[in-house]
C-alpha positions as CSV (number, residue, x, y, z in Angstrom):
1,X,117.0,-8.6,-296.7
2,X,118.6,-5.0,-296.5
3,X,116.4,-2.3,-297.4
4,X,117.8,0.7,-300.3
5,X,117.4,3.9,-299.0
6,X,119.1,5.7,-302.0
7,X,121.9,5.5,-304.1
8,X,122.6,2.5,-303.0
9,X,123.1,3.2,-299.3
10,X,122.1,0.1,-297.4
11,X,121.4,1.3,-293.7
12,X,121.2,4.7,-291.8
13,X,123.7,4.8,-288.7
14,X,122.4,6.4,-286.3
15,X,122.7,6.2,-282.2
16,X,121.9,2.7,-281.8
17,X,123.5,1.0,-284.9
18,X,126.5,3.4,-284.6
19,X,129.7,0.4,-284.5
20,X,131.6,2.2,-282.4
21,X,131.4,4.1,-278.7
22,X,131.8,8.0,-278.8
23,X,132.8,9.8,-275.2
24,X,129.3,10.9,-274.4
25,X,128.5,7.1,-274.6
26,X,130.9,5.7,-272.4
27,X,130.1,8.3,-270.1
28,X,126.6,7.1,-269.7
29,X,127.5,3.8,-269.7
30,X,130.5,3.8,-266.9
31,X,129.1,7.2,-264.9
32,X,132.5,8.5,-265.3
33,X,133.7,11.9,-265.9
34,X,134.1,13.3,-270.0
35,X,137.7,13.6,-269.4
36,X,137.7,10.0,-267.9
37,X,135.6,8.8,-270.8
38,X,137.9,10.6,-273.3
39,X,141.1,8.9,-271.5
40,X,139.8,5.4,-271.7
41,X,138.8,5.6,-275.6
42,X,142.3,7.0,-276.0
43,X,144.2,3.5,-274.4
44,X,141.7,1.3,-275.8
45,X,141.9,2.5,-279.3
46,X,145.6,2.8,-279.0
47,X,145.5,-0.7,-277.8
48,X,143.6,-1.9,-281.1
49,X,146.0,-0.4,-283.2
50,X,149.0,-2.3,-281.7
51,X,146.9,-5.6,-281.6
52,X,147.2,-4.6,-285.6
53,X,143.0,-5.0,-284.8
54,X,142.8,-1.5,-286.3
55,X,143.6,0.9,-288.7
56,X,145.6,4.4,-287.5
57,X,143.0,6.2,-289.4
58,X,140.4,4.9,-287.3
59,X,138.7,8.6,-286.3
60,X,139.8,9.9,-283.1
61,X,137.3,9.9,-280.3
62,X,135.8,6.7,-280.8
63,X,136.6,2.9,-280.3
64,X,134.6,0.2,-281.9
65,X,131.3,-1.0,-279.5
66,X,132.8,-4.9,-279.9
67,X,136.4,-4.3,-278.2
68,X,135.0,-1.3,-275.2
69,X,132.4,-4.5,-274.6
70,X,135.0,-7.2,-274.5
71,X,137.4,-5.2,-272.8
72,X,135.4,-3.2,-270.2
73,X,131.9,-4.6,-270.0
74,X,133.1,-8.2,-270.0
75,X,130.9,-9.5,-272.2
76,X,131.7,-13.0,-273.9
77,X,132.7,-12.8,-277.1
78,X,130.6,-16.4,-278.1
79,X,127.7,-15.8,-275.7
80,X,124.8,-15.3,-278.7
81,X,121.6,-12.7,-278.2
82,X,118.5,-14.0,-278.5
């Protein structure tokens, strides 16, 4: 069961629970350059927003941990931790 911080806040994000990728991420992930980390974010979020898979005001910068890992890490979308 979630644990209430405060006024009704249910988690903290922070680094590891963030849903989403920023720049400084991918770039330790892939080893690529920032500008090359920057680029990739740009086409994969624009991507999502065609798909209709997100929202325009989805904050610049960042694309969502579940798509960068299905699109660039490969990972299977039904393949379960644990």
């Amino acid at each position: 069961m979630a644990e209430t911080i405060s006024r009704g806040v249910l988690r903290v994000l922070d680094r590891k629970n963030k849903p989403f990728y920023t720049a400084q991420d991918v770039v330790s992930i892939l080893d690529v350059s920032e500008s090359k980390a920057y680029k990739m974010i740009r086409e994969l979020r624009q991507e999502c927003i065609d798909d209709g898979k997100l929202s325009k005001c989805y904050p610049l910068g960042k694309v969502p941990k579940k798509y960068f890992d299905l699109k660039i890490l490969m990972v299977d979308d039904d393949v379960k931790e644990g």
